[in-house]
N, C-alpha and C positions, 0 to 999 in steps of 0.2 A: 504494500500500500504506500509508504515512503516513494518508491520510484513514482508510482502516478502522480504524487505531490512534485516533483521535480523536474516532472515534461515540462519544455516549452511552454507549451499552450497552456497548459493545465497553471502555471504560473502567470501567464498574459492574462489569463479571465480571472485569476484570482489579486491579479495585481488592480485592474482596471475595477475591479469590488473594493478591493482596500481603500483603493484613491477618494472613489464614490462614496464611502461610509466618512473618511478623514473631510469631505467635501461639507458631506451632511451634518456633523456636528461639528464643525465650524460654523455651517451655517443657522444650524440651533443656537451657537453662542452668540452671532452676530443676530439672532430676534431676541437678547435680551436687551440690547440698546437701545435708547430712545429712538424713535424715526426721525430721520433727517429727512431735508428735502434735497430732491436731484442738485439744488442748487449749490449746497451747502456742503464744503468738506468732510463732514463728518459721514457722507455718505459713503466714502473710501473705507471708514474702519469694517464692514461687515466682508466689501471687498476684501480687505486685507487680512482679515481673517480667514477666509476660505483659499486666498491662494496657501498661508502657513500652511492648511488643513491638507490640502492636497500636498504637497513638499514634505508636511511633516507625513503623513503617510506613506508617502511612496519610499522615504527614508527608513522608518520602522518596517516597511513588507522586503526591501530588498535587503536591509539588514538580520533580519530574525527568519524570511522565507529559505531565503538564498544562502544566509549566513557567511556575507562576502565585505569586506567596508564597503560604503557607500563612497564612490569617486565621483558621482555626477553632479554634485555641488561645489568643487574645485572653486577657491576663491584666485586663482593667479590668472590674471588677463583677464578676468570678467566684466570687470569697470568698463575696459575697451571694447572688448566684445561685446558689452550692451550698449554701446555709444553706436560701436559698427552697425549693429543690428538696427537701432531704430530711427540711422539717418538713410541708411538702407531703406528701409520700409517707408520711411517718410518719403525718400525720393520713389521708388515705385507707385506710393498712393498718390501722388503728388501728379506724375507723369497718366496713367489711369485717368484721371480726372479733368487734367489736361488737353490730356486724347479726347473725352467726352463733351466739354466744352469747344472744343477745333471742329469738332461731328455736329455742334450746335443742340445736342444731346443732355447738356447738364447746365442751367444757367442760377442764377443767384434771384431768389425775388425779396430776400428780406434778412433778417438778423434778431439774433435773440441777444439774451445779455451774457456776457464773458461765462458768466459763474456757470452756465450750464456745462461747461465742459466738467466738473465734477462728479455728471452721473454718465459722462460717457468715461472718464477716465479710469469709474470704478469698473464700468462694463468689459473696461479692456485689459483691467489689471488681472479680473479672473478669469478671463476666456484667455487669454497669451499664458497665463502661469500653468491653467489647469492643462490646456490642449499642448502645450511641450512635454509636460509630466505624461499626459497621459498617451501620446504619440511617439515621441522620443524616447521617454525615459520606459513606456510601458509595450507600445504594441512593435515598436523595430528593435526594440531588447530582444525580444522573447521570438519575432518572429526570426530574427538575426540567427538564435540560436538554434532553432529550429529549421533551418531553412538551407543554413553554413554561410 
């Protein structure tokens, strides 16, 4: 029974449960805070709780499942590599958009006030942390291994 615990895959669905359960009581902890509005910073802490939840789990599954250190949280070059990454991403969404507006596809009819980007910012905090844990860190782990 051991061995079944240690396939691949059997590991990829039981990782991608772990992440979703660390997901889920983060996200119980972050309904114990008062409501914020989209507008208002404090709308990041629930975010910022659930990306921990997710991180802090997929650390305890690959450590306790796998019984391996966890290396996928390397703090050396990461400052850089997140600079790389989301001037990267900012130029891609940027050009995307660009492209759309040149098609006469996307235009501007109005504006809201600054502060709303605090409930996109929370939007993006947990869907970028969760979707690399749960893509990188969980389903090309396992199918890597599984696959050679």
């Amino acid at each position: 029974m051991a061995a079944f615990f240690r396939y691949p895959l059997v590991l990829m669905v039981l990782g991608i449960i772990a992440v979703a359960i660390g997901i889920a009581m983060a996200g119980a902890l972050g309904r114990l805070l008062p409501d914020a509005a989209n507008t208002s910073p404090a709308i990041l802490l629930p975010a910022i709780f659930a990306a921990v939840g997710a991180a802090a789990a997929y650390w305890l599954f690959v450590r306790y499942a796998e019984g391996v250190p966890v290396q996928d949280f390397a703090q050396k070059g990461s400052v850089r590599e997140l600079a790389l990454g989301m001037a990267v991403g900012a130029a891609a969404f940027t050009t995307v958009v660009g492209v759309a507006w040149a098609l006469g596809l996307y235009r501007i009819t109005g504006y809201n006030s600054w502060q709303t980007v605090w409930g996109m910012l929370a939007i993006a905090i947990v869907s970028s942390v969760t979707e690399e844990i749960l893509f990188r860190g969980v389903l090309f782990r396992y199918v890597e291994a599984a696959a050679g």
